[in-house]
Each structure stands twice: as structure tokens, then as C-alpha cells.
C-alpha positions as a Markdown table, in Angstrom:
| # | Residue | x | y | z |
|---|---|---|---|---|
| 1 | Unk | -6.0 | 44.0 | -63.7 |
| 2 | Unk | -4.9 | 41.6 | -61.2 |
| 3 | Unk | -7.0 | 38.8 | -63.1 |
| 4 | Unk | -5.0 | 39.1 | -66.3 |
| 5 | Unk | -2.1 | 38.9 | -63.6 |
| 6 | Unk | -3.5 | 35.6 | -62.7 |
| 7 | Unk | -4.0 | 34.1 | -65.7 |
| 8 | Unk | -1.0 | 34.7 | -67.4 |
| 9 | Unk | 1.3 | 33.8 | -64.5 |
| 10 | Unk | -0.8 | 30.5 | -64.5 |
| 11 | Unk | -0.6 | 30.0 | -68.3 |
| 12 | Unk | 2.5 | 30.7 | -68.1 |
| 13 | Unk | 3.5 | 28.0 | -66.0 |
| 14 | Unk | 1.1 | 25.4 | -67.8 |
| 15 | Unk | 3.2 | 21.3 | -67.4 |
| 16 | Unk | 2.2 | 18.6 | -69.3 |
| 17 | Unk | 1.2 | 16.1 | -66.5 |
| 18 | Unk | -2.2 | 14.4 | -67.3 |
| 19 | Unk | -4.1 | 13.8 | -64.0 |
| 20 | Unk | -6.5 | 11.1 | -63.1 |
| 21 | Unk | -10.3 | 11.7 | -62.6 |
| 22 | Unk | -12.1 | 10.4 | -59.1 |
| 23 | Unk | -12.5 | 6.8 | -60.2 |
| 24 | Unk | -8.5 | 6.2 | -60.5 |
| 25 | Unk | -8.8 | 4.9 | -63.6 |
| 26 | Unk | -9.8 | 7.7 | -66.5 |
| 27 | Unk | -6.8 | 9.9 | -67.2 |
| 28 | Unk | -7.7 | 13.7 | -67.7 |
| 29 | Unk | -5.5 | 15.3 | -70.3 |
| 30 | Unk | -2.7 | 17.9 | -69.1 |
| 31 | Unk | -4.9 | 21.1 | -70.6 |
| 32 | Unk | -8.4 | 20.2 | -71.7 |
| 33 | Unk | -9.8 | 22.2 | -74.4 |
| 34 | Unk | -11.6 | 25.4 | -73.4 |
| 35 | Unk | -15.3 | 25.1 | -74.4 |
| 36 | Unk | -18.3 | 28.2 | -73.9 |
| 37 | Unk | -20.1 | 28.5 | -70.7 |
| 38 | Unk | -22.4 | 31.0 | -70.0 |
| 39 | Unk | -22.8 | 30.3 | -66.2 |
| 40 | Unk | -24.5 | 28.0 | -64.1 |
| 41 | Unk | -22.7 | 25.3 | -64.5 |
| 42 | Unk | -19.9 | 23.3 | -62.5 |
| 43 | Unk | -17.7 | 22.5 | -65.6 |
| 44 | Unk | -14.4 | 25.2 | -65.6 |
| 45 | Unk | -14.1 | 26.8 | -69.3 |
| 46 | Unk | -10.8 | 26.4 | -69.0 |
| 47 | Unk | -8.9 | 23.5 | -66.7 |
| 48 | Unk | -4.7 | 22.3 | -67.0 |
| 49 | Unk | -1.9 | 21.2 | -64.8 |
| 50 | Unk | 0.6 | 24.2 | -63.8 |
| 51 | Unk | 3.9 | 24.3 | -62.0 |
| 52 | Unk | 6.1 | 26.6 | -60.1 |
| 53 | Unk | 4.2 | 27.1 | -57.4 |
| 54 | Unk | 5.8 | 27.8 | -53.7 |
| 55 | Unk | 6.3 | 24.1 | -51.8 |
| 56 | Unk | 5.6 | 24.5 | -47.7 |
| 57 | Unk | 6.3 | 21.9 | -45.1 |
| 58 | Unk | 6.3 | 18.7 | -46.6 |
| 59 | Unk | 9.0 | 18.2 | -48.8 |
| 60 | Unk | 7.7 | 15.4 | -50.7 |
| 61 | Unk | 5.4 | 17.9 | -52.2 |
| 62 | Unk | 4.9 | 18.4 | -56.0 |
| 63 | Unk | 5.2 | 22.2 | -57.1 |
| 64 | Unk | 2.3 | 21.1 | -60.0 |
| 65 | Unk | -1.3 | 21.9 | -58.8 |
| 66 | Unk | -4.6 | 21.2 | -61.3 |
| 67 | Unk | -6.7 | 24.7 | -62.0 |
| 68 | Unk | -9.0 | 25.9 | -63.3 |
| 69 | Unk | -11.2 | 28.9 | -64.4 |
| 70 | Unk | -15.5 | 29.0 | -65.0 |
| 71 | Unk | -18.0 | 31.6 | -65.5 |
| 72 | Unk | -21.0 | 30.6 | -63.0 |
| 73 | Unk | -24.0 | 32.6 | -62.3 |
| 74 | Unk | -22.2 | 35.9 | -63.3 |
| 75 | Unk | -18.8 | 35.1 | -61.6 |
| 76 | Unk | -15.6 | 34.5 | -62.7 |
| 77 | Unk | -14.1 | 31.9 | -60.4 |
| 78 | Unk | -10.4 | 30.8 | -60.1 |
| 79 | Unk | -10.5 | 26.7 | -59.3 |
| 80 | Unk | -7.6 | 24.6 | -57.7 |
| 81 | Unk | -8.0 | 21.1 | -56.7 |
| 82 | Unk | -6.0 | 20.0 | -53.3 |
| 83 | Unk | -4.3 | 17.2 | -55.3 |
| 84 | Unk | -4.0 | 16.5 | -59.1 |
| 85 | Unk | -5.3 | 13.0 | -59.1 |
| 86 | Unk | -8.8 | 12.8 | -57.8 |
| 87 | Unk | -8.4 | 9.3 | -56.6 |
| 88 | Unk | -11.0 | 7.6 | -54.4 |
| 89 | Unk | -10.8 | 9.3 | -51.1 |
| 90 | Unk | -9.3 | 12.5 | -51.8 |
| 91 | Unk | -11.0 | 15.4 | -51.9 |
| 92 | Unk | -12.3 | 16.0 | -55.3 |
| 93 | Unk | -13.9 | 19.6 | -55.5 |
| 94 | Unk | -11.7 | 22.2 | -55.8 |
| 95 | Unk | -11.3 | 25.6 | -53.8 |
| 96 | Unk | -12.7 | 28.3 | -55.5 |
| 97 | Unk | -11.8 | 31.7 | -55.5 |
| 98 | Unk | -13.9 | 35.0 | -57.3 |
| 99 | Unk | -12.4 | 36.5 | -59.7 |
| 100 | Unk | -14.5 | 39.2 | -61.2 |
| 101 | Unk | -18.0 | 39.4 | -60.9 |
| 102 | Unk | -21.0 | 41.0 | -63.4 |
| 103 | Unk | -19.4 | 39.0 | -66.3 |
| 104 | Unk | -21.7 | 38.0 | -69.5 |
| 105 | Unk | -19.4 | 36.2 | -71.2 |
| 106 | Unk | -15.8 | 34.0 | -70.7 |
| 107 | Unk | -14.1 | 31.9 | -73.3 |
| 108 | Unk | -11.0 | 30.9 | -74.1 |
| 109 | Unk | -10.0 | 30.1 | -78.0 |
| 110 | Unk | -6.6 | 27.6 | -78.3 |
| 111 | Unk | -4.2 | 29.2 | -80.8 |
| 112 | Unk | -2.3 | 26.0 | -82.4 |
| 113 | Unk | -1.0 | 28.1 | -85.5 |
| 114 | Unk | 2.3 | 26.5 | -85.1 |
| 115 | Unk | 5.2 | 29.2 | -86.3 |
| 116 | Unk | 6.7 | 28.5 | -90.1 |
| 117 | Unk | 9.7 | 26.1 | -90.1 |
| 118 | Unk | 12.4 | 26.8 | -92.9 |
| 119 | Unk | 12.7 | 23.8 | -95.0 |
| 120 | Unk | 15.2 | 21.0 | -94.2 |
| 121 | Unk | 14.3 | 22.0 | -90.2 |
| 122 | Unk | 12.9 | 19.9 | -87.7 |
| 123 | Unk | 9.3 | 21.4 | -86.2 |
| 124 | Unk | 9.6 | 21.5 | -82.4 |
| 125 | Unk | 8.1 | 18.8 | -80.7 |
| 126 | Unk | 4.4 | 19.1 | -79.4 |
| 127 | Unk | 3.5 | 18.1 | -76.3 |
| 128 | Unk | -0.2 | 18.6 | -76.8 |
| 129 | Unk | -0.9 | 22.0 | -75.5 |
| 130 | Unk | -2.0 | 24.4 | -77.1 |
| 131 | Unk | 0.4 | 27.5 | -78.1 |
| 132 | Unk | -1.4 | 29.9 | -76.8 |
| 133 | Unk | -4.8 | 30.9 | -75.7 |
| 134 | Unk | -7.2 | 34.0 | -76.6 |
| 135 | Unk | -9.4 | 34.9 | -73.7 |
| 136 | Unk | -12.6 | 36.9 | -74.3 |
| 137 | Unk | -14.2 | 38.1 | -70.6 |
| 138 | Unk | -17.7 | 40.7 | -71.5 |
| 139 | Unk | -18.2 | 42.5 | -67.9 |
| 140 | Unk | -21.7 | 44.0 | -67.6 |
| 141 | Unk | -21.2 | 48.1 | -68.2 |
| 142 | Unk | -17.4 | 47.9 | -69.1 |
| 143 | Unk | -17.2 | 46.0 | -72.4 |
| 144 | Unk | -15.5 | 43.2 | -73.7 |
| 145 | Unk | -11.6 | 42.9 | -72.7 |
| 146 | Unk | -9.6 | 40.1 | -75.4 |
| 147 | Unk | -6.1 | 38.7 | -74.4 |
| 148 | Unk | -3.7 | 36.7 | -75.8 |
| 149 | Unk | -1.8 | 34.1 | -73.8 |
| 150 | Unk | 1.6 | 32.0 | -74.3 |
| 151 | Unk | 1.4 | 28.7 | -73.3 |
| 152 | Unk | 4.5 | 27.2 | -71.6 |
| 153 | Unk | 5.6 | 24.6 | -74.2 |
């Protein structure tokens, strides 16, 4: 479906570029955990910094954008802030876009099994994302779809 399109190409393009939160000061990680929600609330299951995304106009512009995904009231939403640090004076709520609706259930589960490394080998370095991500959407009469993600690293 055109939401597991989404997703991946967004996980796929995950950066590791903390942003700041609206008072200037407190620094949001790049990708913030994934926690349960069962709707109702403002707070996106899933929120991280992603690039590669097409650059119009203004040249100065960053191809990084902050999204995010929630479950509220029954609706899958698709969230993008206008800027990734939500300084004083810029707008701080994000666009929101539906998704799927008659969901039950959304939650993402970080995969951080990190591959074996043959001895006398140096692990990879981690930038402190996640390897990949298991998502877990339950739509009312259709079931329960699970997915896998990579996570850009």
C-alpha cells in the first residue's frame, strides 16, 4: 500500500541531525524512541529527522525535514514540521496528513540487534539510531499488517 511506500522511503532516508524543541534551548534527539499510542493524543508514535527530500526555490534550503507518524482518534497521520528547529517564532505544529483511517492499533518496535562481528574486527560505528524498526498497524475488519524497516545508518 502506498503507506508502507511512505514509511519506508522515509526510513529509509532517516539523518542523524538532532533538532531543537520550541524554547531554543532543549535538543530533541535525531529519532526518538517509538512508544504505544492508542489515539487521542498529540504525541507521534514515531518522530526522526530524514533527508533527501526535493529542494525548491531557495537554495539555502536544507533537504532534511523533522516527521513524524501518530495514531489519533482512529487515524493514521503522517506529520512534518515546516522547519527542524522549533525555535521561538517559527511555526511549531506540524502539517498533517491521513494516512489510513479505522486503525486499532500503531507501534513501532526498534530493532538494535547489531549483526555478529568476526573477532579481531572493528563493530561499525553507531550513530544512535536504531537498525531497524518493526511496525505493527491493526485496521478495523482487515487484520493486523507487521513490517520490518531498515534504518539509514
Amino acid at each position: 500500500s502506498l503507506t508502507i511506500l511512505r514509511k519506508e522511503d522515509d526510513l529509509s532516508q532517516t539523518r542523524n541531525r538532532p533538532v531543537r524543541d520550541i524554547d531554543g534551548l532543549t535538543v530533541i534527539n535525531a529519532f526518538i524512541p517509538p512508544a504505544m499510542n492508542t489515539g487521542g493524543q498529540d504525541e507521534p508514535v514515531l518522530e526522526f529527522t530524514r533527508g533527501g527530500t526535493a529542494i525548491t526555490g531557495d537554495g539555502n534550503k536544507s533537504d532534511m525535514q523533522r516527521v513524524g507518524y501518530r495514531l489519533k482518534d482512529g487515524v493514521l497521520q503522517r506529520l512534518v514540521w515546516p522547519a527542524l528547529d522549533r525555535a521561538p517564532g517559527l511555526q511549531a505544529k506540524p502539517l498533517e496528513m491521513t494516512l489510513l483511517k479505522n486503525v486499532e492499533q500503531f507501534t513501532a518496535t526498534l530493532k538494535d540487534k547489531a549483526p555478529a562481528v568476526p573477532t579481531g574486527s572493528t563493530p561499525p560505528p553507531s550513530n544512535g539510531q536504531p537498525r531497524a524498526i518493526e511496525i505493527l498497524i491493526s485496521i478495523t475488519g482487515k487484520g493486523e499488517f507487521k513490517r520490518v524497516f531498515l534504518i539509514n545508518s
